[in-house]
Backbone as ProteinMPNN parsed JSONL, in Angstrom:
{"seq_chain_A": "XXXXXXXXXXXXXXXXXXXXXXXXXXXXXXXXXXXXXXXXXXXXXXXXXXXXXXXXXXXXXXXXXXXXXXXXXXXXXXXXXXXXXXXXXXXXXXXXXXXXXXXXXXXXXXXXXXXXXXXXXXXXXXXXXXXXXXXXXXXXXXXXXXXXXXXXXXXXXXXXXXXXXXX", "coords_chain_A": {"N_chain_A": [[0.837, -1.195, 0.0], [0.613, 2.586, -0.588], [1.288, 4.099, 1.904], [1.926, 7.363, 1.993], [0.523, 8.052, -0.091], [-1.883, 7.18, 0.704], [-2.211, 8.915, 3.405], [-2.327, 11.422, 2.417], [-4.708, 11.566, 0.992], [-6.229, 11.469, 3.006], [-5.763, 13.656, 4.695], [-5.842, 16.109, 3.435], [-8.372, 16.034, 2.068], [-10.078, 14.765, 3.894], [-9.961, 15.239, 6.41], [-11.657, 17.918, 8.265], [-14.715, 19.884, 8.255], [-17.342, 18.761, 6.871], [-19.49, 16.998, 5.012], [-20.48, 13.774, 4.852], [-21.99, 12.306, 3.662], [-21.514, 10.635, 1.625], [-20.023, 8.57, 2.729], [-21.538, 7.55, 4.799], [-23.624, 4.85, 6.327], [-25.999, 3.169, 5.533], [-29.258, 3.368, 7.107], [-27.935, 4.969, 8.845], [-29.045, 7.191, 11.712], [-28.771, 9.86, 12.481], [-29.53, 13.002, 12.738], [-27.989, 15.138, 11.077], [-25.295, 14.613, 8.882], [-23.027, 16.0, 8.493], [-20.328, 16.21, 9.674], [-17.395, 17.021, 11.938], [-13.714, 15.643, 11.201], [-11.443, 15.463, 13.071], [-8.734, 14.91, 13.093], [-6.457, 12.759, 11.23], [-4.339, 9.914, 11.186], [-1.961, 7.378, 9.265], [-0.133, 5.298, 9.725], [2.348, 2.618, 9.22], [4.097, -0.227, 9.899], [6.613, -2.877, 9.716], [5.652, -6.435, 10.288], [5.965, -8.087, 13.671], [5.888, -10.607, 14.545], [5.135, -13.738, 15.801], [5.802, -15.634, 13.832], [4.26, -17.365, 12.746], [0.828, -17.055, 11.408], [-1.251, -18.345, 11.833], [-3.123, -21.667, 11.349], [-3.774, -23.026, 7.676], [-6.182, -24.201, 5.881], [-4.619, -26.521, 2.764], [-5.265, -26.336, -0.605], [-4.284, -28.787, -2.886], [-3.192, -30.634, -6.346], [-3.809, -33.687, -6.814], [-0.754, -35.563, -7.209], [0.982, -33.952, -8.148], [4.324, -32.579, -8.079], [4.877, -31.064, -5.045], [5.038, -27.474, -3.573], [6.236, -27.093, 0.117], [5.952, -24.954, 3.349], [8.326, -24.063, 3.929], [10.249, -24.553, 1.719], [10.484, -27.764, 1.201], [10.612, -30.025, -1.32], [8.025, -32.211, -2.039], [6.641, -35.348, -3.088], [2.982, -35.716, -3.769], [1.004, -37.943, -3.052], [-0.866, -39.849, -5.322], [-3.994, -40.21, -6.157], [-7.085, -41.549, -7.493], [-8.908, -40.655, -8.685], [-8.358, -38.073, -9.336], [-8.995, -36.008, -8.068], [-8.394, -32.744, -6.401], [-6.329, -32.371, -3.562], [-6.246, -31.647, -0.345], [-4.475, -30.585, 2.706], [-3.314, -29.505, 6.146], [-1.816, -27.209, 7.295], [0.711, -24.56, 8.527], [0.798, -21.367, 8.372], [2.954, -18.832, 7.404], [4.589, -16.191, 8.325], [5.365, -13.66, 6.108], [8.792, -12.13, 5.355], [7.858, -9.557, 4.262], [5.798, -8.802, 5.729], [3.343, -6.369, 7.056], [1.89, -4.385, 9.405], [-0.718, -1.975, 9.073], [-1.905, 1.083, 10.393], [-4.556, 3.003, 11.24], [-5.495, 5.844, 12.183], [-8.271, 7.718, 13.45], [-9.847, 10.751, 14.279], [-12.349, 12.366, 16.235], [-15.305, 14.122, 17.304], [-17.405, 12.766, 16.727], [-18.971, 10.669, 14.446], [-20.143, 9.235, 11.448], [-22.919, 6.523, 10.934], [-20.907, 3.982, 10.696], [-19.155, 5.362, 8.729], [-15.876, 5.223, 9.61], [-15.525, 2.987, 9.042], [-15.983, 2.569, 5.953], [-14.516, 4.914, 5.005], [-12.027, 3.939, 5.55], [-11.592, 1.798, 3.728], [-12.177, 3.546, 1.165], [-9.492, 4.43, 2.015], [-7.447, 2.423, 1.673], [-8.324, 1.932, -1.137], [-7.179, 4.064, -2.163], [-4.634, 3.682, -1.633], [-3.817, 1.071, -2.94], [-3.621, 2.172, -5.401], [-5.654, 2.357, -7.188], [-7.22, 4.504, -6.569], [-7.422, 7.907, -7.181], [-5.157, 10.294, -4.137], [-6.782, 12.627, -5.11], [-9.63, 11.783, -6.46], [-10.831, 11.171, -4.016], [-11.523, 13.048, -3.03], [-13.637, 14.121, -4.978], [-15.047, 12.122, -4.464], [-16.34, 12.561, -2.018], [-17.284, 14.996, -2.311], [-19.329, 14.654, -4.069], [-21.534, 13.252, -2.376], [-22.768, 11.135, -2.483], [-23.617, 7.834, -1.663], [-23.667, 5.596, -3.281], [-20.89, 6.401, -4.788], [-18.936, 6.018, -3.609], [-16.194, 3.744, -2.544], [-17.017, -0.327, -1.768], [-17.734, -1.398, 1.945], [-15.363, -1.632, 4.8], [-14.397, -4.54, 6.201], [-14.867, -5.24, 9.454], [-13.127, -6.741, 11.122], [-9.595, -6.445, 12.516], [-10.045, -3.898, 13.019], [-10.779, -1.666, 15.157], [-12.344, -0.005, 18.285], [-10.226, 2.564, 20.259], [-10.382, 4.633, 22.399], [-12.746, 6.481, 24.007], [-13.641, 9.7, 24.546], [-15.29, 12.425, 26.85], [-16.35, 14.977, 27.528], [-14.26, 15.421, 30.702], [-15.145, 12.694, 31.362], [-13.473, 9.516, 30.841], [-13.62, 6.518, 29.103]], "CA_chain_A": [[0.0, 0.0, 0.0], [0.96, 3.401, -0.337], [0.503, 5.105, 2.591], [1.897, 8.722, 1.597], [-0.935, 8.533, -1.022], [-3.235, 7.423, 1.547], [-2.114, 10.615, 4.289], [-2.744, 12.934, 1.534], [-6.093, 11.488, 0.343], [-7.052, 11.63, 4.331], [-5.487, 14.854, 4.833], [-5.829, 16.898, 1.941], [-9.974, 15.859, 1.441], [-11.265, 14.479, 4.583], [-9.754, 16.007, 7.599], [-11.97, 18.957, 8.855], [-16.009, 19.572, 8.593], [-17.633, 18.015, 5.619], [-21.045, 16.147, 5.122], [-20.125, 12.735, 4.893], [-22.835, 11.897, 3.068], [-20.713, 9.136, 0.742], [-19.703, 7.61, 3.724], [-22.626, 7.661, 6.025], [-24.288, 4.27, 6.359], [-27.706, 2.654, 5.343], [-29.41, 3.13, 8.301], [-27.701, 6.267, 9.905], [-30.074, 8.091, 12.035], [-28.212, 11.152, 13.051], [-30.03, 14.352, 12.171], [-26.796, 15.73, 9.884], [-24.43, 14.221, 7.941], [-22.128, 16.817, 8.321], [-19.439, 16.091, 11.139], [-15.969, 17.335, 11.887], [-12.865, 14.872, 11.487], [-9.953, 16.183, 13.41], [-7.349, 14.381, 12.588], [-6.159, 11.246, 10.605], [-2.954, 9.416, 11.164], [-1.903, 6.438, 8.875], [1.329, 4.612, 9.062], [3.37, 1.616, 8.426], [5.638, -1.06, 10.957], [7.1, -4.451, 9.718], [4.734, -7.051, 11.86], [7.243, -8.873, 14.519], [4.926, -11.637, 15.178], [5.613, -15.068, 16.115], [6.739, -15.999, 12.601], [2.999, -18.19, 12.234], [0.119, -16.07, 11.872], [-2.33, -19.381, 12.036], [-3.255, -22.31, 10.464], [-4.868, -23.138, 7.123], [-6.553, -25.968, 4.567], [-4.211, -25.55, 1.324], [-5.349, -27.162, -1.681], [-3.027, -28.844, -4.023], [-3.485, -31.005, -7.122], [-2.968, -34.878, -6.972], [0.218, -36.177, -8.247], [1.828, -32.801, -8.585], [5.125, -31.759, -7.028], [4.424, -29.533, -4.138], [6.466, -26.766, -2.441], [5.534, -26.476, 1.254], [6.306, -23.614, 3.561], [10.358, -24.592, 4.31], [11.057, -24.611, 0.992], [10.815, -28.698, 0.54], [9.252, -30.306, -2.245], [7.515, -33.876, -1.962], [6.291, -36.08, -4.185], [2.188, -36.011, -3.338], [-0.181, -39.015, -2.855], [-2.051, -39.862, -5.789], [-5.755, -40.57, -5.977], [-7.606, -42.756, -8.003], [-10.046, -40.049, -9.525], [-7.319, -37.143, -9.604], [-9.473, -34.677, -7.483], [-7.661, -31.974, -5.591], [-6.262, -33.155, -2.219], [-6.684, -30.63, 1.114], [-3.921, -30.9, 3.405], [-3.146, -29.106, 6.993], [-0.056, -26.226, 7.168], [0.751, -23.417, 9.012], [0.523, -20.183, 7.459], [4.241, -18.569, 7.917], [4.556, -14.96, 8.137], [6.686, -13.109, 5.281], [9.413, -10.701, 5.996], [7.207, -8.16, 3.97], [4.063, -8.126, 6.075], [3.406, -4.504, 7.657], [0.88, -3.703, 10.093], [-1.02, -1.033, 9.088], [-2.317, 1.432, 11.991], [-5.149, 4.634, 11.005], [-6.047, 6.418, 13.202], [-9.336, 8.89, 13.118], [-10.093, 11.606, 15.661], [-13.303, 13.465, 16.023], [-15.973, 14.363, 18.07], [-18.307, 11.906, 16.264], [-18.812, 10.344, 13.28], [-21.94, 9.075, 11.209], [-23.053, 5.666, 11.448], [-20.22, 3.264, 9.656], [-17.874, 6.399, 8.141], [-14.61, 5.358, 9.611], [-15.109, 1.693, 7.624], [-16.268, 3.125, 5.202], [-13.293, 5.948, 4.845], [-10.937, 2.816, 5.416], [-12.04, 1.005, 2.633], [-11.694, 4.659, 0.388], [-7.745, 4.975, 1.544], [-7.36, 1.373, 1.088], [-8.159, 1.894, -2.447], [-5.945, 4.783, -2.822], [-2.834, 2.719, -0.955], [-3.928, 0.504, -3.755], [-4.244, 3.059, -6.782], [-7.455, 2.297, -7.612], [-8.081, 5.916, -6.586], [-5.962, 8.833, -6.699], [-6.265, 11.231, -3.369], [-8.259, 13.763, -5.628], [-11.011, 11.25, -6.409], [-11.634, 11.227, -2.625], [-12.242, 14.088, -2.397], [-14.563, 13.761, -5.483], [-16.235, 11.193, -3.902], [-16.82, 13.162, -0.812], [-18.493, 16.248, -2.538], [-20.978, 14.169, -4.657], [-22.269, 13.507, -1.609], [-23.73, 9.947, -3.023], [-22.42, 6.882, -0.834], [-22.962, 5.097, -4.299], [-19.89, 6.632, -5.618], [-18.052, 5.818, -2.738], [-15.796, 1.71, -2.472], [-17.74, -0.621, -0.195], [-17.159, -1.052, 3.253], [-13.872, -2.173, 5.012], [-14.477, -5.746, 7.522], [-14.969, -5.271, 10.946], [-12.222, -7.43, 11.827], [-8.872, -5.636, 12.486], [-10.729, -2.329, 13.174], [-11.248, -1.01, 16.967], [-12.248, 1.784, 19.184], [-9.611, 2.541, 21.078], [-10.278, 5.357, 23.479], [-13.793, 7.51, 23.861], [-13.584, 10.985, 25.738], [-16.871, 12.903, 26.945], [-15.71, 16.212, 28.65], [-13.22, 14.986, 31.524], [-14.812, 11.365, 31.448], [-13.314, 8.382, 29.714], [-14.025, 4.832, 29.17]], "C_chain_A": [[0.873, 1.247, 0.0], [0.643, 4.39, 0.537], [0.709, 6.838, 2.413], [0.999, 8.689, 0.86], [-2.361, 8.578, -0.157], [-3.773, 8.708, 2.67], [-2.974, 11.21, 3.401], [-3.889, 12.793, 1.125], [-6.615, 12.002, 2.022], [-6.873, 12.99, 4.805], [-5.754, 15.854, 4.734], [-7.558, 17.062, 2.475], [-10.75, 15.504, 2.359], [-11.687, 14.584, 6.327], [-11.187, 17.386, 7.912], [-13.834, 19.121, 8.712], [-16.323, 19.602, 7.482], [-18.967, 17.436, 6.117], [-20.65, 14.74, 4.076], [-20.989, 11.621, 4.124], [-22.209, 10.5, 2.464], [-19.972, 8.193, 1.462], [-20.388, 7.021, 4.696], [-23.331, 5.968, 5.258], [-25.664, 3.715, 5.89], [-27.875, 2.386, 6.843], [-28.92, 3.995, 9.462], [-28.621, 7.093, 10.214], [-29.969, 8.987, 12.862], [-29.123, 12.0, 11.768], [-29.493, 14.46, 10.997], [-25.812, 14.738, 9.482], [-23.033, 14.847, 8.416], [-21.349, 16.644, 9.613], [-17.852, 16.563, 10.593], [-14.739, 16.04, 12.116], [-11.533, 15.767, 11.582], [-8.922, 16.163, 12.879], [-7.264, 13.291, 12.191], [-4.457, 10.768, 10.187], [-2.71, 7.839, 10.235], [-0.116, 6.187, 9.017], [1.702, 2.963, 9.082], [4.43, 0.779, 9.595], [5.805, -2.284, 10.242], [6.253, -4.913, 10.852], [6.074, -8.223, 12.047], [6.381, -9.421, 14.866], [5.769, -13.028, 15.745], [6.4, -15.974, 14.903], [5.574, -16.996, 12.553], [2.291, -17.226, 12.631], [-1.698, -17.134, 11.584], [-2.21, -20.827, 11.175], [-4.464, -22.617, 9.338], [-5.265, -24.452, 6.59], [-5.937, -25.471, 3.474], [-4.804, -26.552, 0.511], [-4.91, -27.489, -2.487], [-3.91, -30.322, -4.977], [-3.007, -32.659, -6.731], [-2.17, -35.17, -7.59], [1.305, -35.242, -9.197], [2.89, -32.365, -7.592], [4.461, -30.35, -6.139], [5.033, -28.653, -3.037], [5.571, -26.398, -0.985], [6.247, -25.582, 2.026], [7.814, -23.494, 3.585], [10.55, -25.01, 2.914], [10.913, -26.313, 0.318], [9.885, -29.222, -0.18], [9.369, -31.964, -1.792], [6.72, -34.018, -2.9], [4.517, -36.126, -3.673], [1.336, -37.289, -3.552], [-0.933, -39.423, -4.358], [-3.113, -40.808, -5.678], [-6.009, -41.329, -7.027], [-8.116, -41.737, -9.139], [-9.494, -38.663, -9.595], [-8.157, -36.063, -8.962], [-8.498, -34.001, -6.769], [-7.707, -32.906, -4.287], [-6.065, -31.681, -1.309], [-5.386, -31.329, 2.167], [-3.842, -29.51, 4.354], [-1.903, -28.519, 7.309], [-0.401, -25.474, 8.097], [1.153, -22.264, 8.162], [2.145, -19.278, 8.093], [3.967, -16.739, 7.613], [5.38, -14.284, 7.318], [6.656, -12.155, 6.239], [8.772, -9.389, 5.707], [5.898, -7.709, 4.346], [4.209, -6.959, 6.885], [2.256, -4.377, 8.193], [0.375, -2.7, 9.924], [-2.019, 0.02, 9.999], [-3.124, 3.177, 10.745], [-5.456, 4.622, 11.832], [-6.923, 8.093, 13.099], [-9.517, 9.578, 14.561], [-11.234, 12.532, 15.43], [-14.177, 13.263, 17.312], [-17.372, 13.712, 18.078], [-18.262, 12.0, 14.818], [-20.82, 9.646, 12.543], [-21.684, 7.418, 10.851], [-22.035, 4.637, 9.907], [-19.332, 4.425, 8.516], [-16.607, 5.863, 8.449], [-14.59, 3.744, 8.53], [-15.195, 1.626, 6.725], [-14.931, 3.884, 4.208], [-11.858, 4.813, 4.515], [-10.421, 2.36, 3.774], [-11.722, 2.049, 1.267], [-10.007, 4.679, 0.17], [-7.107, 3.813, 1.451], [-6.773, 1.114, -0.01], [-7.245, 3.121, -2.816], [-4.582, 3.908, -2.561], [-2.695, 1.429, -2.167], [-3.66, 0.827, -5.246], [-5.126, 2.307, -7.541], [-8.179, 3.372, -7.801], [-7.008, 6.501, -6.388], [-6.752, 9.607, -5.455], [-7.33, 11.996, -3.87], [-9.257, 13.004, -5.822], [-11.477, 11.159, -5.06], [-12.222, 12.735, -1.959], [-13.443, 14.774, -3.747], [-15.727, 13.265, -5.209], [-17.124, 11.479, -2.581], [-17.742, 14.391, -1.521], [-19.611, 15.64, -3.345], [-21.861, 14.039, -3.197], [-23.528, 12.3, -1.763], [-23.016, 8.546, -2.244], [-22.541, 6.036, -2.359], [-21.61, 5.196, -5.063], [-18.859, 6.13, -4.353], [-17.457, 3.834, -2.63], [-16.822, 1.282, -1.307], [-16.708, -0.579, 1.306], [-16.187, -2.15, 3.785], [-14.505, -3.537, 6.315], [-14.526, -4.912, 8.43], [-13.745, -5.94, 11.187], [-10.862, -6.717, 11.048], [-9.038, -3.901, 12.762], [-11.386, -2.483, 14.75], [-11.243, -0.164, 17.348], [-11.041, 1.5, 20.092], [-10.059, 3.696, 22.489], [-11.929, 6.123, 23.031], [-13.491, 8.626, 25.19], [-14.71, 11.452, 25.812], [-16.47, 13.888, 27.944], [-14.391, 15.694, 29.623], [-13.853, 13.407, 31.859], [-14.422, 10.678, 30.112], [-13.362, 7.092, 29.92], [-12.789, 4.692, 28.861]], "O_chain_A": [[1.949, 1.097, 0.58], [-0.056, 5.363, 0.255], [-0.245, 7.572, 2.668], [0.275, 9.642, 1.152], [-3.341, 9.322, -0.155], [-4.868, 9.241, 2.844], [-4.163, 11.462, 3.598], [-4.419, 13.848, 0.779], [-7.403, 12.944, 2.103], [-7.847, 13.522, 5.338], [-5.946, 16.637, 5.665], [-7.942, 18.022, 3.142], [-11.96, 15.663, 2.204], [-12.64, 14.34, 7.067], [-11.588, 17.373, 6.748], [-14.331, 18.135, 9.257], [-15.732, 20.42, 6.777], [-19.404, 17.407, 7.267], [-20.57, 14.749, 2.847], [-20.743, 10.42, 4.014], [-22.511, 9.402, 2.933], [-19.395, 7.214, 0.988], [-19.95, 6.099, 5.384], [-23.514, 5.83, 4.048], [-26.497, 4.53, 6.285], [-27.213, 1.68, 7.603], [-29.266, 3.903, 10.64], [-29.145, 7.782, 9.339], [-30.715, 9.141, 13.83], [-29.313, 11.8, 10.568], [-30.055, 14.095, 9.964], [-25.785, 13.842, 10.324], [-22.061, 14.136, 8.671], [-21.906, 17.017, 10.646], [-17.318, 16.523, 9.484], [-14.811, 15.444, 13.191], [-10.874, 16.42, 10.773], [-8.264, 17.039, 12.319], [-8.04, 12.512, 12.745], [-3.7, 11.126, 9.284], [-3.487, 6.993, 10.677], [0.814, 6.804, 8.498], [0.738, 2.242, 8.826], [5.456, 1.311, 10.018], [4.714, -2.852, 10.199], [6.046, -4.337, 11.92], [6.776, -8.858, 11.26], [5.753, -8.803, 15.725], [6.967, -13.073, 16.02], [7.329, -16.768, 15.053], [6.148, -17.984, 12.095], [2.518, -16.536, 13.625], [-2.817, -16.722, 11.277], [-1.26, -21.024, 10.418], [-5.663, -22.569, 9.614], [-4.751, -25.543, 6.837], [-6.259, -24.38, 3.004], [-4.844, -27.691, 0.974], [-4.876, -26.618, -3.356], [-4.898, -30.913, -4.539], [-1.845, -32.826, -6.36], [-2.45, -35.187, -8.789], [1.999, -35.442, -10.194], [2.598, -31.883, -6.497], [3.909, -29.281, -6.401], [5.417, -29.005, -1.921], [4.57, -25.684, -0.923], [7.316, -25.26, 1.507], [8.294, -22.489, 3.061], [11.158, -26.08, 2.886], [11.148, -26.418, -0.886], [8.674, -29.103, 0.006], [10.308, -32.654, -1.397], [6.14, -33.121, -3.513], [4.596, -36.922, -2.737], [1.06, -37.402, -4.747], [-2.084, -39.016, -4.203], [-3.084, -41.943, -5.201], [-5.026, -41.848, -7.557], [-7.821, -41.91, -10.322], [-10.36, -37.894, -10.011], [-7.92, -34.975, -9.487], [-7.57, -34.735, -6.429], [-8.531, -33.756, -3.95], [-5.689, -30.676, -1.912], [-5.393, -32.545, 2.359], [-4.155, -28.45, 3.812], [-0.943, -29.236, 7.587], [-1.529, -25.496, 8.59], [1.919, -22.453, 7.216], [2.284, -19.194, 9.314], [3.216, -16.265, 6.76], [6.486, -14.225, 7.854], [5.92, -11.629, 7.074], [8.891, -8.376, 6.397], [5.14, -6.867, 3.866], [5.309, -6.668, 7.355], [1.36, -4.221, 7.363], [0.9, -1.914, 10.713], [-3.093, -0.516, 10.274], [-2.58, 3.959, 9.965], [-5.771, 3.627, 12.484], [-6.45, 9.192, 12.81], [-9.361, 9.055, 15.665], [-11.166, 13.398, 14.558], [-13.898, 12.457, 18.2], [-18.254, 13.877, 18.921], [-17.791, 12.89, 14.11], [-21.979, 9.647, 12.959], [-20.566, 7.0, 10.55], [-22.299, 4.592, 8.706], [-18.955, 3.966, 7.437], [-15.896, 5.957, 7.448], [-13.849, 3.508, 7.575], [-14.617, 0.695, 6.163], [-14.524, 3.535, 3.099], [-11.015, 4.857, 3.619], [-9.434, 2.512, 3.055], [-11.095, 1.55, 0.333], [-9.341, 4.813, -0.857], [-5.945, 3.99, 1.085], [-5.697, 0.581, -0.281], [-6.585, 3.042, -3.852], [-3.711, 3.622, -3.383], [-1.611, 0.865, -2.312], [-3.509, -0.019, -6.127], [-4.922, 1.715, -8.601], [-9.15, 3.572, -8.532], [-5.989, 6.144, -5.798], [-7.968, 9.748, -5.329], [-8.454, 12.108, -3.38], [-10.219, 13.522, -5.255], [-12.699, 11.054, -4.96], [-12.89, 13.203, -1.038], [-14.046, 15.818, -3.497], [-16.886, 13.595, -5.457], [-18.155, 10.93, -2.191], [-18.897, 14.581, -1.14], [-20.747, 16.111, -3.28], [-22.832, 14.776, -3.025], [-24.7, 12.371, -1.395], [-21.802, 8.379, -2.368], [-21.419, 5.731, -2.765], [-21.219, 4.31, -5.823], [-17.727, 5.905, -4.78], [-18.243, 2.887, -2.648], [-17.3, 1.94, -0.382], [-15.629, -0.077, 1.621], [-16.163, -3.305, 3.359], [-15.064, -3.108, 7.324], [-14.202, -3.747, 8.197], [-13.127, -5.067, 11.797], [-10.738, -6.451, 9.853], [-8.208, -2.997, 12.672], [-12.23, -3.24, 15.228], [-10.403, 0.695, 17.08], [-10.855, 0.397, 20.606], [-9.933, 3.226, 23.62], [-12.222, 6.28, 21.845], [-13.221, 8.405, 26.371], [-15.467, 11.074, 24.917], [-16.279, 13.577, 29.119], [-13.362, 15.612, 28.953], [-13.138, 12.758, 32.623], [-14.719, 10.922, 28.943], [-13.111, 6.618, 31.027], [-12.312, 3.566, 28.72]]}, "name": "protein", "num_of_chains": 1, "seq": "XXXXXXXXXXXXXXXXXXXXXXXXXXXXXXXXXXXXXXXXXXXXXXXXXXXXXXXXXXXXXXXXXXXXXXXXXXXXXXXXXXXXXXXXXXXXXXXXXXXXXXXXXXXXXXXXXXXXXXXXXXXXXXXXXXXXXXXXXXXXXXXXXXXXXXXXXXXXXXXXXXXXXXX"}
């Protein structure tokens, strides 16, 4: 991903008070649209994990050399009726995976905007979109024009403030 493209799309187009309209939810039932986003931080770490980041089912072909994660190849099993065979690995972590960390700041948001927004600088970190189409896609003011929405999983609140209390 590119995240300098993604800053500048978040920066540039979607930092400050705007009507969010192309981001706002099916099903948002706030009055306005229009909310202030403070601030938006995106960056970038190498992930230092455990060096397995789970296990999966891989699917390989009967009767076809097959490279597994260490590099060695084996000769596989064959079958009778040559269907794919399903075997049990661990999923190894490359040296080039990168944690990517945004971070949104406001005083509220409209219902499903920040996964929404995700899913937008995503596709720029992708070029799919340059920053200026986001901020295209923000003044139509149509959530049709806008990418769909980003998983739930990997995405969390971290902190809520409310005058001097906080959860």
């Amino acid at each position: 991903l590119d995240i300098d493209a993604m800053n500048r799309a978040a920066v540039d187009h979607l930092v400050g008070t705007h009507d969010f309209t192309s981001f706002r939810g099916k099903g948002c039932q706030r009055h306005t649209p229009v909310v202030t986003l403070e601030d938006v931080w995106i960056g970038q770490e190498r992930y230092h994990g455990n060096g397995t980041l789970g296990e999966v089912w891989r699917r390989s072909n009967s009767g076809r050399r097959q490279q597994n994660e260490s590099n060695n190849t084996k000769e596989e099993e064959s079958n009778h009726n040559n269907k794919p065979q399903w075997y049990h690995s661990n999923l190894q972590t490359p040296k080039t995976l990168h944690l990517i960390t945004i971070v949104m700041t406001g005083k509220s948001f409209v219902y499903h905007q920040v996964r929404n927004m995700v899913a937008c600088l995503v596709d720029v970190g992708r070029g799919k979109l340059t920053p200026e189409e986001v901020k295209d896609i923000l003044e139509k003011r149509d959530r049709s024009c806008a990418p769909g929405m980003a998983p739930a999983k990997g995405l969390f609140l971290v902190d809520v403030e409310h005058g001097d209390f906080r959860f």
